[in-house]
N, C-alpha and C positions, 0 to 999 in steps of 0.2 A: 504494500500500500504506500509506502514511504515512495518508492524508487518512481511511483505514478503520480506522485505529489511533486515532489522532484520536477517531473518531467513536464510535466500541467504547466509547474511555475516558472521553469526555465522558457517554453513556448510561450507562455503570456508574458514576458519580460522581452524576449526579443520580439514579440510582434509591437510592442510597443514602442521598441526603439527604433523599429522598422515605421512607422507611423509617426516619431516626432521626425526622424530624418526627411520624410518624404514632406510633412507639412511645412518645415524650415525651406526645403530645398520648392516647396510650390509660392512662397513668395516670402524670398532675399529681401534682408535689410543691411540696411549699412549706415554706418557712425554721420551724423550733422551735428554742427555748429552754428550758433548763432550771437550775434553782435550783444556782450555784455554792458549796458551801460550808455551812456549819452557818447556820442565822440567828443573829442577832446583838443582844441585848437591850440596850440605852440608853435611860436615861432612863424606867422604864418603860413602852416600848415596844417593838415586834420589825422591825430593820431586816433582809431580805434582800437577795441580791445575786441577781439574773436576768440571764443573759447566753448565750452562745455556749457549744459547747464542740466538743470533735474529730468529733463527729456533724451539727456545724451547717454547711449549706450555705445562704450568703446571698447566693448568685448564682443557684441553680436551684432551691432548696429540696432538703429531704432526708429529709422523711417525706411519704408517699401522702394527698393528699385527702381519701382513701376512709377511713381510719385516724377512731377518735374521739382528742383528746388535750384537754388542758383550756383553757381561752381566757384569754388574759393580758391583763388591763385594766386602766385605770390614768387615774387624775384628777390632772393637775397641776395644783399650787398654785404662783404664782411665791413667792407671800410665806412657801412652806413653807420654811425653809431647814435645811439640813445638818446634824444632830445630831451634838453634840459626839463624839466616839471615831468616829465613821465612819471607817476605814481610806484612806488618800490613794488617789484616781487615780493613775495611771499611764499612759503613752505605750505605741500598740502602736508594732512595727516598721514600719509602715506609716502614724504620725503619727495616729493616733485617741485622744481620750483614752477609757479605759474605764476601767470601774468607779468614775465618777462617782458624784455623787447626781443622782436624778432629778426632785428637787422634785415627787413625787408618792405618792399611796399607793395599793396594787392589788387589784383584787378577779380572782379567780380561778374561772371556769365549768367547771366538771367536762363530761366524755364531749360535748364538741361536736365532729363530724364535720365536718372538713374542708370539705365539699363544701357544708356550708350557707352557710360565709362566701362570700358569691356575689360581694360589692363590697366596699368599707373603708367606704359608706356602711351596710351593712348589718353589719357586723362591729359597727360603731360602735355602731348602737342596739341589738343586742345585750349591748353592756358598758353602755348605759345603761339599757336598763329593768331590768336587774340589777342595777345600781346601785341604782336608785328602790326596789326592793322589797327587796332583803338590807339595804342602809345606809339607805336613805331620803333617800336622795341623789343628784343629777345631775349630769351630768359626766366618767364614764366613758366614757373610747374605747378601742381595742384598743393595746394597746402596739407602740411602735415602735422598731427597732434604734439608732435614734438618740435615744433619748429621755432620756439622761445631758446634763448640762451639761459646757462645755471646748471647746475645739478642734475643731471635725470629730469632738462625741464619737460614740461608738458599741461595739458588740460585748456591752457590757454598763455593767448599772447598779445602783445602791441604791436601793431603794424601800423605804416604812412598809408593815409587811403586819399584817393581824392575823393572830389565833391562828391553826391548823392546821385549817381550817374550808376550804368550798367549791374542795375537790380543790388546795390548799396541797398538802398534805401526803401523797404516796403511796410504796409500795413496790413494785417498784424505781425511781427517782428517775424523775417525768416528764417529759414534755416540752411543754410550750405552744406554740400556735399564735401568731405574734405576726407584724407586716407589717414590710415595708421599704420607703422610696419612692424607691429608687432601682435597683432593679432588679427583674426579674420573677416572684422566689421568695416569691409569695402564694398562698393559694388560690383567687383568684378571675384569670380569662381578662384 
């Protein structure tokens, strides 16, 4: 009786694992971000802060593939540094610094669907031919959870943005597509 109890529980245990696989894999999430805070003007220019917030899931992701949201990109300069008033980093409870600066500045793709970032190679030259033709500039990749300086930064960052141009700026507050490399909440397989 054991060894059918056993076997009962082991079949109902892998059909179930067989059943959350398949429901994960019928509709992919992946990690968004959205603008913490008022932007922040120095120096005449507009620094925001991009990061996490209680809707971010940066282990599984937390919005559908399927979903459009705007694409978060971003050219790092090392020799950009810090603008004077930038508000200090800080430590999370898990040793990350966030809300660093990110030594970069971001452009931002309105209504891209999930489902087209297929690779981070293709994410990539999407934030750079975008680049080439709004700034006229190369260099742009898709922004990434870690892309603050500090310690094991991450969660979030300060970047130079310009004006409220190329889905910046929407109501009710958006949320960008942006990658992580270290776990598998992207939108690509």
């Amino acid at each position: 009786m054991f060894k059918k109890i056993l076997a009962t529980s082991i079949a109902t245990i892998g059909l179930m694992m067989t059943v959350s696989i398949s429901a994960a894999q019928a509709n992919p999430t992946a990690m968004t971000w959205r603008v913490l805070g008022s932007p922040l003007p120095l120096g005449g220019k507009t620094y925001v802060l991009f990061g996490s917030d209680g809707g971010t899931n940066p282990y599984i992701g937390d919005t559908s593939i399927n979903e459009y949201r705007s694409l978060l990109c971003i050219k790092k300069n090392p020799l950009l540094p810090a603008p004077l008033g930038l508000p200090p980093s800080y430590l999370t409870p898990g040793g990350s610094t966030a809300a660093s600066w990110s030594g970069g500045s971001v452009l931002v793709i309105p209504n891209v669907q999930g489902t087209q970032l297929t690779s981070l190679a293709v994410a990539n030259r999407i934030c750079n031919v975008v680049g080439q033709i709004v700034r006229g500039t190369s260099g742009y990749r898709i922004a990434e959870f870690h892309d603050g300086t500090g310690f094991f930064a991450g969660w979030s960052f300060w970047t130079e943005a310009y004006d409220y141009i190329n889905g910046l700026a929407q109501s009710p507050p958006a949320r960008y597509w942006v990658y992580i490399n270290s776990t598998p909440a992207n939108p690509w397989p």
